[in-house]
Backbone as JSON Lines, residues from 0, in Angstrom:
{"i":0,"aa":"X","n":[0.85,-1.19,0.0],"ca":[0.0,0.0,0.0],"c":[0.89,1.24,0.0]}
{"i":1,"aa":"X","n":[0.1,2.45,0.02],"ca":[1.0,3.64,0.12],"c":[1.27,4.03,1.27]}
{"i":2,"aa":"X","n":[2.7,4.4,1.66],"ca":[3.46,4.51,2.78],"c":[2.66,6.7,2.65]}
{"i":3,"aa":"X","n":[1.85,6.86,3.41],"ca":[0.99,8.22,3.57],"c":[1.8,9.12,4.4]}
{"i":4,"aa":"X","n":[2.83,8.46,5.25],"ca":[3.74,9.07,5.94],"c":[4.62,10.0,5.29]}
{"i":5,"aa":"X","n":[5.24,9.27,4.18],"ca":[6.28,9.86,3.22],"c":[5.58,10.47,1.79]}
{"i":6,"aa":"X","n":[4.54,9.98,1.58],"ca":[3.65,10.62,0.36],"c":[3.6,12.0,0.91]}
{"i":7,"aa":"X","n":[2.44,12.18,2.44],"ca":[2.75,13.34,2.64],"c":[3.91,14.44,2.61]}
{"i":8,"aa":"X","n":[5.22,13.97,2.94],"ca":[6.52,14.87,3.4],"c":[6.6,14.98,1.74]}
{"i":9,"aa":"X","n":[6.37,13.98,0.54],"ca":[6.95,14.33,-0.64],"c":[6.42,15.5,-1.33]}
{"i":10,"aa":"X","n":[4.7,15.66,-1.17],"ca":[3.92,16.59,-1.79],"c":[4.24,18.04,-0.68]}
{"i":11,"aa":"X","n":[4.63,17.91,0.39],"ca":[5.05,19.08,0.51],"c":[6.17,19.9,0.06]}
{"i":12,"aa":"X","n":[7.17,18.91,0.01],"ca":[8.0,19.37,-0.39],"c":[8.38,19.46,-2.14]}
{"i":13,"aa":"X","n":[7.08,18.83,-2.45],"ca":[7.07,19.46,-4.18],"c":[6.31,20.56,-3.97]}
{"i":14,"aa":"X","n":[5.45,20.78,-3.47],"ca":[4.45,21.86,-3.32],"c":[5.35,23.43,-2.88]}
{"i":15,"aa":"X","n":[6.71,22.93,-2.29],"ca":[7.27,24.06,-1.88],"c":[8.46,24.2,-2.84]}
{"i":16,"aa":"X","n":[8.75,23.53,-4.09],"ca":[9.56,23.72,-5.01],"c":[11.02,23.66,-4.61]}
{"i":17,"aa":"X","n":[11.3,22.91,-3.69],"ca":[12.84,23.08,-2.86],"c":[13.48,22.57,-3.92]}
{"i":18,"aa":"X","n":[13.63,21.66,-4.48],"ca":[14.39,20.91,-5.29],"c":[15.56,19.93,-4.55]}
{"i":19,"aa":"X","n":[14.84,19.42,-3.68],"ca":[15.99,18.37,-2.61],"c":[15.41,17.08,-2.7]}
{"i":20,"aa":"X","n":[16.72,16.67,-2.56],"ca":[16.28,15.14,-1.93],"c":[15.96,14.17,-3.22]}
{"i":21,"aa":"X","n":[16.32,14.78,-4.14],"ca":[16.12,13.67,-5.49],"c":[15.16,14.41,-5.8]}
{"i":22,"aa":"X","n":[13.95,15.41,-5.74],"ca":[12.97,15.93,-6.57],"c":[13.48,17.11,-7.81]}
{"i":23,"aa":"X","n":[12.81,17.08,-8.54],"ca":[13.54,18.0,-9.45],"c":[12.6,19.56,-9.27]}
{"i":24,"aa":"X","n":[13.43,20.55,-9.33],"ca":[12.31,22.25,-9.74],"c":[11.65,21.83,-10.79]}
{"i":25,"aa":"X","n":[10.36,22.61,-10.28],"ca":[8.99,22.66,-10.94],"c":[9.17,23.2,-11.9]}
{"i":26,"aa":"X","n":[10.08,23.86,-12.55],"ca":[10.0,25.17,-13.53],"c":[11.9,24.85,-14.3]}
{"i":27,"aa":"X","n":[11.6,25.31,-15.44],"ca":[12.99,25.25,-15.92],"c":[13.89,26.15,-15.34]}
{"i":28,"aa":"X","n":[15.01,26.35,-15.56],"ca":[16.06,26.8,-14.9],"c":[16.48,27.99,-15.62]}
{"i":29,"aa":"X","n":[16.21,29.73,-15.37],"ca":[15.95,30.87,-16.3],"c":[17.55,30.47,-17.15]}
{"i":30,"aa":"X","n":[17.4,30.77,-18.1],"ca":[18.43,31.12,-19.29],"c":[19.12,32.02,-19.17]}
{"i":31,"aa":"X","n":[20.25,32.73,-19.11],"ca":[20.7,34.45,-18.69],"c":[20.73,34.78,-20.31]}
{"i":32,"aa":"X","n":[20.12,35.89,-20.08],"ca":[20.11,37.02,-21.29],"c":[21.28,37.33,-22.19]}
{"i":33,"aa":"X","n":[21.21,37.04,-23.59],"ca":[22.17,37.78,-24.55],"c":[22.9,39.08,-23.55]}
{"i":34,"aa":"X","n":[24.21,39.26,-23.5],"ca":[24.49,40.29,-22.51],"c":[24.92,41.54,-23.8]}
{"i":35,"aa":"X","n":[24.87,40.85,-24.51],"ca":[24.81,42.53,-26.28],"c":[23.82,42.32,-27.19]}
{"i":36,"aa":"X","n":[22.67,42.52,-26.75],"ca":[21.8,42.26,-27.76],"c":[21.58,43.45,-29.03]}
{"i":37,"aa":"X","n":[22.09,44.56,-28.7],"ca":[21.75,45.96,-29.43],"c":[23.37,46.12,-29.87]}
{"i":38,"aa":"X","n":[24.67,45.22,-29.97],"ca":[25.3,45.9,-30.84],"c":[25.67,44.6,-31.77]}
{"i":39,"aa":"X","n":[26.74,45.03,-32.8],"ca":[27.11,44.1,-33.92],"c":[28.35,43.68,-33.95]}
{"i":40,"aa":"X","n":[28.6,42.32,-33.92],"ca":[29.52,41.31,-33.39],"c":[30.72,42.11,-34.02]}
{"i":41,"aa":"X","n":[31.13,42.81,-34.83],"ca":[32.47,43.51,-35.07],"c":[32.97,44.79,-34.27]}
{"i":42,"aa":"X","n":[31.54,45.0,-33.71],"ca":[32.12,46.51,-33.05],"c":[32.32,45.94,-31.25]}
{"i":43,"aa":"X","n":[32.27,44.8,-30.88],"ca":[32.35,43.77,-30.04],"c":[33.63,44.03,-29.52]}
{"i":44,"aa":"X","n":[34.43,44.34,-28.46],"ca":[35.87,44.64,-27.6],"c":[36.28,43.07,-27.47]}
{"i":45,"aa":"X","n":[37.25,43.17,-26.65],"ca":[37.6,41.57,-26.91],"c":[37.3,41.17,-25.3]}
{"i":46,"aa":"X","n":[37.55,41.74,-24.17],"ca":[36.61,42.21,-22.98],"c":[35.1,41.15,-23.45]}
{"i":47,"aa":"X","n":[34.43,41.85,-23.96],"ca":[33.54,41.82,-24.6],"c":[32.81,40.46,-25.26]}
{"i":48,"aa":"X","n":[33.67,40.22,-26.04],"ca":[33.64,39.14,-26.5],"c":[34.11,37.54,-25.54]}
{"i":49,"aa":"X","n":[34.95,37.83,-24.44],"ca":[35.31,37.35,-23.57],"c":[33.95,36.42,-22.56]}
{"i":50,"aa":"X","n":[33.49,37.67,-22.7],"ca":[32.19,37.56,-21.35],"c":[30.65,36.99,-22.34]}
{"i":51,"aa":"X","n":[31.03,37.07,-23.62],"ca":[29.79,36.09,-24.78],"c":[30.35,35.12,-24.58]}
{"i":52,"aa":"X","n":[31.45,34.4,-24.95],"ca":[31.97,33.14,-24.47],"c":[31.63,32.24,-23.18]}
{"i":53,"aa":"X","n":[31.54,33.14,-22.37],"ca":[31.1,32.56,-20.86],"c":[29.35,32.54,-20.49]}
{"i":54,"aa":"X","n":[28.84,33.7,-21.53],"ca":[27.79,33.57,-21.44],"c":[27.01,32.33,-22.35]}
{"i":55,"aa":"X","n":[27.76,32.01,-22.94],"ca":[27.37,30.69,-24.13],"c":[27.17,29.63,-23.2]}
{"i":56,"aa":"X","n":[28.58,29.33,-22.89],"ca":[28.8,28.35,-21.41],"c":[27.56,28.17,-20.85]}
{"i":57,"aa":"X","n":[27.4,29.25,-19.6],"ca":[25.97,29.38,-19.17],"c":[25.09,29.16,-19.32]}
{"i":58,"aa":"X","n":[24.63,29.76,-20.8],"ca":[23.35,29.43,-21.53],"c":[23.27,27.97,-22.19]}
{"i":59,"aa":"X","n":[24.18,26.92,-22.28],"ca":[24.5,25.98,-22.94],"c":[23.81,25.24,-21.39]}
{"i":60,"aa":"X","n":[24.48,25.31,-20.87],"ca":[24.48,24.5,-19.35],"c":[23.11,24.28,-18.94]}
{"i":61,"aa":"X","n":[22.16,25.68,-18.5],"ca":[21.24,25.73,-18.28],"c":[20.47,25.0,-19.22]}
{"i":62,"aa":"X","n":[20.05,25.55,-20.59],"ca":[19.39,24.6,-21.66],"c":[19.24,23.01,-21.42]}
{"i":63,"aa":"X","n":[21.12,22.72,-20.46],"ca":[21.17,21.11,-20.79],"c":[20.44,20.79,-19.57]}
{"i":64,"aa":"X","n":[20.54,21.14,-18.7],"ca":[19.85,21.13,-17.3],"c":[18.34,21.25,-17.21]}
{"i":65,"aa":"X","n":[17.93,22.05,-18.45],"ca":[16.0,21.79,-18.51],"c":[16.1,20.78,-19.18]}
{"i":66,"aa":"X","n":[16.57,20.19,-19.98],"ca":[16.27,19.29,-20.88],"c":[16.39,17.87,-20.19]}
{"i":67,"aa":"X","n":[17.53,17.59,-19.27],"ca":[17.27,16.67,-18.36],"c":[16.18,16.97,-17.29]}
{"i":68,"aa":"X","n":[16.13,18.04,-16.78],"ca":[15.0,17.49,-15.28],"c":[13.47,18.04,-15.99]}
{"i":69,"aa":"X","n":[12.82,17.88,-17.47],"ca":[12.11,17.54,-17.76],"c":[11.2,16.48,-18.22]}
{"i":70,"aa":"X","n":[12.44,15.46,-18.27],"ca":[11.68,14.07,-18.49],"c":[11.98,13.79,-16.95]}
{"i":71,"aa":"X","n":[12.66,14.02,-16.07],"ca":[12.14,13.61,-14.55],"c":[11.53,14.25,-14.01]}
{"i":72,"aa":"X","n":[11.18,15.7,-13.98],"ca":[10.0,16.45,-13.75],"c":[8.4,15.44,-13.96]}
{"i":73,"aa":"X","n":[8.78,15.43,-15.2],"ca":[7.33,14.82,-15.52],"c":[7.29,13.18,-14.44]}
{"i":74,"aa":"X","n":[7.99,12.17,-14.86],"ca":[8.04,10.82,-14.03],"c":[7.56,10.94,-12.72]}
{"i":75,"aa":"X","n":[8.63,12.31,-12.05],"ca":[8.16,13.04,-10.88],"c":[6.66,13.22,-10.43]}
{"i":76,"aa":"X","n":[6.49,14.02,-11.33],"ca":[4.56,14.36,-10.98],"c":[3.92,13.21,-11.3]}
{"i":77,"aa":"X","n":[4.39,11.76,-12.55],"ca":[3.16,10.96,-12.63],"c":[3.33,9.84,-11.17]}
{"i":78,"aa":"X","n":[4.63,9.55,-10.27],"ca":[4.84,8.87,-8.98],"c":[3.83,9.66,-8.2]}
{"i":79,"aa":"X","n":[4.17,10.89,-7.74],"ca":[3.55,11.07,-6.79],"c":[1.7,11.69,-7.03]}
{"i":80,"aa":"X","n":[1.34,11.5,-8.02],"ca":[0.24,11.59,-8.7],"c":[-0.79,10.09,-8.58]}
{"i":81,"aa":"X","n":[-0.21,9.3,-8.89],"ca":[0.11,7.65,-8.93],"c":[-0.3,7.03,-7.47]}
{"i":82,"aa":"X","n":[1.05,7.5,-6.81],"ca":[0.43,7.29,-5.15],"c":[-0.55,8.23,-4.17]}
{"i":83,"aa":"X","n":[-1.08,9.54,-4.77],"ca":[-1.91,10.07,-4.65],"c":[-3.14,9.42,-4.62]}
{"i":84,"aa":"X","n":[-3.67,9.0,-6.13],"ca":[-4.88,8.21,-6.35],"c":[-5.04,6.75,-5.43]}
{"i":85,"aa":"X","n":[-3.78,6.12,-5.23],"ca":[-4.02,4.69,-4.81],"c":[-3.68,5.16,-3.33]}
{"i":86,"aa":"X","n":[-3.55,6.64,-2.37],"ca":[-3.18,6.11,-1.11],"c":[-4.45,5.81,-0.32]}
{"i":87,"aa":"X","n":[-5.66,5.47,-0.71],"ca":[-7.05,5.33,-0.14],"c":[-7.58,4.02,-0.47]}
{"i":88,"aa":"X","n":[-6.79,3.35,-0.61],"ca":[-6.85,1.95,-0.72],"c":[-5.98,0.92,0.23]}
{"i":89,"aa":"X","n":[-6.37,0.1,0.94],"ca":[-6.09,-0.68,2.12],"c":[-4.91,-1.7,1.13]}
{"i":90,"aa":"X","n":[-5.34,-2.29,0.17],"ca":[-3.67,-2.89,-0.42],"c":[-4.1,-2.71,-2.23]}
{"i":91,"aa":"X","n":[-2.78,-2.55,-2.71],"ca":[-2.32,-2.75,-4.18],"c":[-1.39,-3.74,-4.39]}
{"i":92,"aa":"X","n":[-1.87,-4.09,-6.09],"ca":[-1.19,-5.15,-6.46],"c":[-0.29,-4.47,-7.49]}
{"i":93,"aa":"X","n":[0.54,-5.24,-7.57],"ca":[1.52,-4.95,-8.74],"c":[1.28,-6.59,-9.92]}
{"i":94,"aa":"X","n":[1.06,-6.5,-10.99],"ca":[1.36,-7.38,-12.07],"c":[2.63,-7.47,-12.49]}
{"i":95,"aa":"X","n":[3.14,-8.7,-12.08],"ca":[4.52,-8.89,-12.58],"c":[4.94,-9.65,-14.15]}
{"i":96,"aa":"X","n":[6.27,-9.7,-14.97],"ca":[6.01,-10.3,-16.03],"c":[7.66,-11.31,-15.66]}
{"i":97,"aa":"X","n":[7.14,-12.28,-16.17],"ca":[8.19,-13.41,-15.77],"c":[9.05,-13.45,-17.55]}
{"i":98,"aa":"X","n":[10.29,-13.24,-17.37],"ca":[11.11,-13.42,-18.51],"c":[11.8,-15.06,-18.69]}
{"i":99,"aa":"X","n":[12.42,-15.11,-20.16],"ca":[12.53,-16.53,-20.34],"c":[13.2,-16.95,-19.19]}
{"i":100,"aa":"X","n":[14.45,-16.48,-18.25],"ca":[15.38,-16.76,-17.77],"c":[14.78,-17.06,-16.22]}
{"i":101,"aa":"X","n":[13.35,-16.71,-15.75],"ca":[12.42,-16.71,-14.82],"c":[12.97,-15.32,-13.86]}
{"i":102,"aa":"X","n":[13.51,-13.85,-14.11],"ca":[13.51,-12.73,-13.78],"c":[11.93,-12.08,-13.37]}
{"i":103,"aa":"X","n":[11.72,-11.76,-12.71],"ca":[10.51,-11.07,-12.48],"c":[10.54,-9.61,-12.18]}
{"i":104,"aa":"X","n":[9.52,-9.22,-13.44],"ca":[9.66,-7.74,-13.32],"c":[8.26,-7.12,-13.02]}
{"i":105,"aa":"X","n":[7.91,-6.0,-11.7],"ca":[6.64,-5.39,-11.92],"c":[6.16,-5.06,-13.65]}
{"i":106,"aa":"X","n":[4.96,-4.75,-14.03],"ca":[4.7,-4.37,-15.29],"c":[4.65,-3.07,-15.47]}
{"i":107,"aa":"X","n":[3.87,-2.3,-14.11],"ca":[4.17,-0.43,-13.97],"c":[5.12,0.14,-13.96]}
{"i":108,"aa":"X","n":[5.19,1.03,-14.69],"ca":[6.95,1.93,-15.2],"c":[7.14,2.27,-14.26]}
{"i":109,"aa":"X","n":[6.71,3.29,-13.27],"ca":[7.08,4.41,-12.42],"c":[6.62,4.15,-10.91]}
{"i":110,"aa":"X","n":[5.68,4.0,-10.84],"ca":[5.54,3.91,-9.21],"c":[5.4,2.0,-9.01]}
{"i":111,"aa":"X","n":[6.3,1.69,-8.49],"ca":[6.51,0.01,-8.42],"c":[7.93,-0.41,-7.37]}
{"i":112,"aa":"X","n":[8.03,-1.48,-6.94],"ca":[8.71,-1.94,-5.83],"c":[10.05,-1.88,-6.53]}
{"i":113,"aa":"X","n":[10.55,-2.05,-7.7],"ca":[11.73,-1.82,-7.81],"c":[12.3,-0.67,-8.89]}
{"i":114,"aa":"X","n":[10.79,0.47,-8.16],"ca":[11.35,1.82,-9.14],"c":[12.64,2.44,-8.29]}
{"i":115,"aa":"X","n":[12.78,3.88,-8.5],"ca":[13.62,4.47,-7.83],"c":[13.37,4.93,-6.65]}
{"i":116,"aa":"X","n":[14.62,6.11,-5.48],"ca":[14.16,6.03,-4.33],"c":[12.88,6.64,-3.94]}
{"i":117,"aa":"X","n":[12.23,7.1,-4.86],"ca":[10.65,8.12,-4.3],"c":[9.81,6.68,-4.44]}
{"i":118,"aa":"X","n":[10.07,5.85,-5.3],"ca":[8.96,4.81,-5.25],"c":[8.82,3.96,-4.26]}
{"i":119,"aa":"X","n":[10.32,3.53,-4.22],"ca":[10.5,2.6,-2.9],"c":[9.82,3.54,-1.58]}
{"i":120,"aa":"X","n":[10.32,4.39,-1.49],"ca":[9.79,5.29,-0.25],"c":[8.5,4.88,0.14]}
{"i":121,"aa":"X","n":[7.84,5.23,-1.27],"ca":[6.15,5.91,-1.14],"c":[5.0,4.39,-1.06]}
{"i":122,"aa":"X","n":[6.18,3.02,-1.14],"ca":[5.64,1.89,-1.28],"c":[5.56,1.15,0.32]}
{"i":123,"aa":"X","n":[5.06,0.29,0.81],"ca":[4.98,-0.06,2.56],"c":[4.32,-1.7,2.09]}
{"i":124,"aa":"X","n":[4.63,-2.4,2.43],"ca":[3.63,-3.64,2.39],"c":[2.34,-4.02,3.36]}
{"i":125,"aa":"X","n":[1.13,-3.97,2.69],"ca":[0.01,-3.84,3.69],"c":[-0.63,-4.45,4.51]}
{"i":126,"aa":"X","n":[0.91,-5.55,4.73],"ca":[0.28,-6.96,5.83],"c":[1.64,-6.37,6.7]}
{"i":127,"aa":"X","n":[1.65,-6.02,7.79],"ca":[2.34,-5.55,8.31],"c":[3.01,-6.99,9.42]}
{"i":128,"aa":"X","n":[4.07,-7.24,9.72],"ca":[4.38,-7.75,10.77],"c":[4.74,-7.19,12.27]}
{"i":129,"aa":"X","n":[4.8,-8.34,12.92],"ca":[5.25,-7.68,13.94],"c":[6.71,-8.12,14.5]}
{"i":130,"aa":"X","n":[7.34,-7.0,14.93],"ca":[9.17,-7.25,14.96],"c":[9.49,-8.07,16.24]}
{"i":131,"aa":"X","n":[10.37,-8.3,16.15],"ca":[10.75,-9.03,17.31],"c":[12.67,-8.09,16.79]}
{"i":132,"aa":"X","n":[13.93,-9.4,17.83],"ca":[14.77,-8.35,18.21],"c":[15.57,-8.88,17.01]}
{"i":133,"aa":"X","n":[15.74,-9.57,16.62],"ca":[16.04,-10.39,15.09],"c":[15.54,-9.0,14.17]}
{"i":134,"aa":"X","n":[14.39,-9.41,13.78],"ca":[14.19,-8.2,12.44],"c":[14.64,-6.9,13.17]}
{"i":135,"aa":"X","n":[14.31,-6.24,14.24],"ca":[14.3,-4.79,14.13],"c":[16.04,-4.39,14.05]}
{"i":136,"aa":"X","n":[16.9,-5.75,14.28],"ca":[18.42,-5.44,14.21],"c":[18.28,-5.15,12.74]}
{"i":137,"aa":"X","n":[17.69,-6.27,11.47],"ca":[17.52,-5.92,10.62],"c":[17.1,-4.31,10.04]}
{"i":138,"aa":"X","n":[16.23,-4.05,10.67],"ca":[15.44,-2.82,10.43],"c":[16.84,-1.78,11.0]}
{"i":139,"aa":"X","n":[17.42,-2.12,11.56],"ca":[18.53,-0.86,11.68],"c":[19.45,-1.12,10.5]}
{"i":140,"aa":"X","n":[20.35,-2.16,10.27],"ca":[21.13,-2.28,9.5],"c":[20.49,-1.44,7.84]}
{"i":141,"aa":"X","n":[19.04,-1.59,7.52],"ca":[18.58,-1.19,6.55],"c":[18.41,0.39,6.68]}
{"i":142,"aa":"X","n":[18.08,0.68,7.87],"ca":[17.98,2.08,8.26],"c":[19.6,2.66,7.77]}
{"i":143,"aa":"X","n":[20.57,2.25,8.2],"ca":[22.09,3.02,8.0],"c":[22.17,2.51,6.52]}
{"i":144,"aa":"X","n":[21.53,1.62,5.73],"ca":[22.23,1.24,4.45],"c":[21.73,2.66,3.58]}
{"i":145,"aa":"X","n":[19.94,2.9,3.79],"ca":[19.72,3.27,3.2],"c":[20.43,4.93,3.18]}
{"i":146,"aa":"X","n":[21.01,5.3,4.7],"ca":[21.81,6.65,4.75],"c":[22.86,6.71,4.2]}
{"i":147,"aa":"X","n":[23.44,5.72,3.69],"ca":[25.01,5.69,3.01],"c":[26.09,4.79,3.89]}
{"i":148,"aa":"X","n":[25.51,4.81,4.92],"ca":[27.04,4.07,5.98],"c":[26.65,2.09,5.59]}
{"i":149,"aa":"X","n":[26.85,1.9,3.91],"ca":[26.4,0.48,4.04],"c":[27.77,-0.28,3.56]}
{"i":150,"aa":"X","n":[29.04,0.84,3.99],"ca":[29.94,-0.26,3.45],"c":[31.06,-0.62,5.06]}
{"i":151,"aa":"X","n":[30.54,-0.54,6.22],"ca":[31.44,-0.93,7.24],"c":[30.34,-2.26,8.13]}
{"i":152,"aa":"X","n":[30.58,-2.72,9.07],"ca":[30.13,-4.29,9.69],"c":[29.07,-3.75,9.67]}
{"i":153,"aa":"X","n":[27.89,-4.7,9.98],"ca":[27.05,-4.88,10.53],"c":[26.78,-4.01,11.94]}
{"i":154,"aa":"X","n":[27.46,-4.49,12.62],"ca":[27.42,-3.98,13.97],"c":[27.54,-2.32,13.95]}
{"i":155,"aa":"X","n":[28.78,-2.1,13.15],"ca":[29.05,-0.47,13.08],"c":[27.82,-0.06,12.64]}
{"i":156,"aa":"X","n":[26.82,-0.6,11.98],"ca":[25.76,0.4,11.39],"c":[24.74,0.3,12.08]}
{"i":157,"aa":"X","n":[24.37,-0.74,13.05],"ca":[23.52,-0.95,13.89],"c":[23.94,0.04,15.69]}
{"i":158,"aa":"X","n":[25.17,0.23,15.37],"ca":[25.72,1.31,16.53],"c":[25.38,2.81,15.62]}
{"i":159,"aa":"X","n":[25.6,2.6,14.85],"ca":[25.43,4.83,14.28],"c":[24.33,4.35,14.23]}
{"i":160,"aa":"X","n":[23.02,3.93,14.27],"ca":[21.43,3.9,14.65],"c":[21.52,4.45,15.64]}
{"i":161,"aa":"X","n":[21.64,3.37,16.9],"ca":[21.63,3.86,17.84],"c":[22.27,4.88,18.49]}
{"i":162,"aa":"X","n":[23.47,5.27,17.82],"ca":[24.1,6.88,18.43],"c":[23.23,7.66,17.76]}
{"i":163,"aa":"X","n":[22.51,7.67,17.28],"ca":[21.63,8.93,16.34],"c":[20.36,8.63,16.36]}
{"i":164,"aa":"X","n":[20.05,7.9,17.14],"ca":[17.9,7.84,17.79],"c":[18.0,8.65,17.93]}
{"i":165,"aa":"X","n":[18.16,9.69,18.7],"ca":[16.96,11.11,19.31],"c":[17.03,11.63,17.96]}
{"i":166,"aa":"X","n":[17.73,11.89,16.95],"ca":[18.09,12.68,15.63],"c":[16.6,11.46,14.36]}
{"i":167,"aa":"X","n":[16.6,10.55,14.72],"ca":[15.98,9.63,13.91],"c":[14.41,9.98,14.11]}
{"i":168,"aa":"X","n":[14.13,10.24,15.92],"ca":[12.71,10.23,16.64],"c":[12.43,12.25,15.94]}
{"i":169,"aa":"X","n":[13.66,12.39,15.99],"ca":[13.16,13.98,15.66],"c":[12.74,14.3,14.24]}
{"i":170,"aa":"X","n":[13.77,13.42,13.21],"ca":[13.1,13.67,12.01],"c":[11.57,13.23,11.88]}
{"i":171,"aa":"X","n":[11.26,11.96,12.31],"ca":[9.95,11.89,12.02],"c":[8.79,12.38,12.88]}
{"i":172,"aa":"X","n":[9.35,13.16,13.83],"ca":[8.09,14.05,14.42],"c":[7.87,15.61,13.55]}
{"i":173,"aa":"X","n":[9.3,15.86,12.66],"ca":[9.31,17.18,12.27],"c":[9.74,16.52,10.7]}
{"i":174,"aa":"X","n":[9.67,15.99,9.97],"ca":[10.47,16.12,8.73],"c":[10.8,17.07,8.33]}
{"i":175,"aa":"X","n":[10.02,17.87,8.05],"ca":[10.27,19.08,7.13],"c":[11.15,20.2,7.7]}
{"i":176,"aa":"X","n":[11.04,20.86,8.95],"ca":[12.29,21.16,10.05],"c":[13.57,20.82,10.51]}
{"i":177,"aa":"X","n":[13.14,19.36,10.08],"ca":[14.81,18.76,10.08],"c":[15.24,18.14,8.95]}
{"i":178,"aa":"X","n":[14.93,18.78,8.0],"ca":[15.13,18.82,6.54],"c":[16.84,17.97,6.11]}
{"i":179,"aa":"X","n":[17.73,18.84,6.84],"ca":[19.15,18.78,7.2],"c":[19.29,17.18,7.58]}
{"i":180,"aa":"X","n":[18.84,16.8,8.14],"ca":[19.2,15.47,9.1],"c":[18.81,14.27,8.24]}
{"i":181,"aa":"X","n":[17.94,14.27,7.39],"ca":[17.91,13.46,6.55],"c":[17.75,13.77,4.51]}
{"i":182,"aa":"X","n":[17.95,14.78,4.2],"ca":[18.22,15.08,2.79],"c":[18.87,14.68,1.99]}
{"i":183,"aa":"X","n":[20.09,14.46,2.67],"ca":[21.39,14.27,2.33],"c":[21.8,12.45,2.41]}
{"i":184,"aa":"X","n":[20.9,12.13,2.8],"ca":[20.69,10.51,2.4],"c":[21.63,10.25,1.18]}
{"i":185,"aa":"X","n":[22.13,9.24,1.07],"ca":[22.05,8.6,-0.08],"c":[20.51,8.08,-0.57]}
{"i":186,"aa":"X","n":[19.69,7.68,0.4],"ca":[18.07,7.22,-0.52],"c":[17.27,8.01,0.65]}
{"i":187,"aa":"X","n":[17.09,9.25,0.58],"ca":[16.2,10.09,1.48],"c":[14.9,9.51,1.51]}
{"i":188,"aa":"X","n":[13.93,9.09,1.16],"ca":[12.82,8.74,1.32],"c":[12.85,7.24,1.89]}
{"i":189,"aa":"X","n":[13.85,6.37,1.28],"ca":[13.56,4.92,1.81],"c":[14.12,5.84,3.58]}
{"i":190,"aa":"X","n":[14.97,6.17,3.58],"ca":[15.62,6.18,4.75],"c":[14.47,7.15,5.68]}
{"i":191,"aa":"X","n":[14.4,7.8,5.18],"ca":[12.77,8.56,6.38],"c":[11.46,7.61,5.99]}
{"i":192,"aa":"X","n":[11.37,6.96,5.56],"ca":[10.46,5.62,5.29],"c":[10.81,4.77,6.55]}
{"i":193,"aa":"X","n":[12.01,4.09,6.65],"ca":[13.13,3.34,7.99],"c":[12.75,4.15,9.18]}
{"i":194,"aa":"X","n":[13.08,5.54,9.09],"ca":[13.1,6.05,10.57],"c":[11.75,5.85,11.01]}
{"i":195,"aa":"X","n":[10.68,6.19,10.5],"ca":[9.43,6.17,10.44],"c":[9.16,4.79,11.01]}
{"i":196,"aa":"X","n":[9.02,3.68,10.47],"ca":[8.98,2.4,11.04],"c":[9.92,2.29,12.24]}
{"i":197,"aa":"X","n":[10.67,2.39,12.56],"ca":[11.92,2.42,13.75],"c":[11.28,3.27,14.93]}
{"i":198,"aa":"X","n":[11.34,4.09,14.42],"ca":[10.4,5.19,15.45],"c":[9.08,4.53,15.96]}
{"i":199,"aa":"X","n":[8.05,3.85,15.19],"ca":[6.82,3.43,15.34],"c":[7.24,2.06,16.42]}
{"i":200,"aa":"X","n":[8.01,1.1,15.71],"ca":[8.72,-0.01,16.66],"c":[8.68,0.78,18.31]}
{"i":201,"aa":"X","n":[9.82,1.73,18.27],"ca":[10.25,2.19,19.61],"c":[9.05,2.85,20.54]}
């Protein structure tokens, strides 16, 4: 089903155009202005001509920069659009397609269990278990993978959990206030998805 916890924190924070956390700006990225539009490229100083060069740069850059976060702009709005419509439903299915080699793939492009990190986030399974001290060690180790610390022991990542609970209990009473504390994720949403469950456990 839809994880409503993190759907919510996502539409706010599209709604507020931040551009963090893996979401892309709502709006293309302004172009800077011809900086000589009223004279003629020979009467041009070399000064002059210096600072068109850099302005090309610029204007090149930007151009390339709408042109990428418009096909994720859009993907963007149809995920959280996607889990919009289905978060009022108690469970969803995904249709999977089995390849010759027996690979199994969901059939939905964009919002599905092995889309990217807004999907995984915004996804929760709707038979919930209950933890015992086995999984919730689990549930930490996944908690630090999904922050980036997933290349030292086991243990080390199940200790930076626990040195950083009150920081974990705070993001999910405030997400959006403690913006800082979890943005910077390597998978920001699975990982405030984790704290969220961790927090609920505790």
């Amino acid at each position: 089903k839809i994880n409503k916890n993190v759907l919510e924190v996502v539409k706010e924070l599209w709604n507020k155009d931040l551009g963090i956390a893996g979401l892309p700006k709502r709006e293309d990225r302004e172009i800077p202005s011809y900086p000589y539009p009223d004279m003629e490229k020979e009467n041009l100083t070399q000064e002059q001509k210096e600072e068109i060069k850099q302005w090309k740069y610029r204007a090149t850059f930007c151009h390339r920069e709408n042109v990428k976060s418009r096909s994720l702009r859009l993907s963007t709005i149809q995920i959280i659009n996607t889990a919009d419509n289905f978060s009022n439903y108690d469970e969803i299915y995904f249709p999977h397609n089995v390849d010759f080699r027996g690979r199994v793939y969901p059939i939905p492009v964009l919002l599905q269990p092995q889309g990217n990190d807004l999907s995984k986030g915004l996804l929760i399974f709707a038979e919930g278990k209950k933890l015992d001290e086995n999984s919730v060690k689990w549930l930490k180790i996944h908690c630090a993978n999904t922050y980036g610390n997933d290349k030292v022991s086991f243990d080390e990542r199940i200790n930076w959990v626990n040195e950083n609970i009150e920081k974990i209990k705070n993001i999910v009473l405030d997400p959006i206030n403690n913006l800082n504390d979890w943005i910077q994720a390597d998978k920001p949403f699975q990982f405030l998805a984790s704290c969220i469950e961790l927090k609920g456990y505790l």
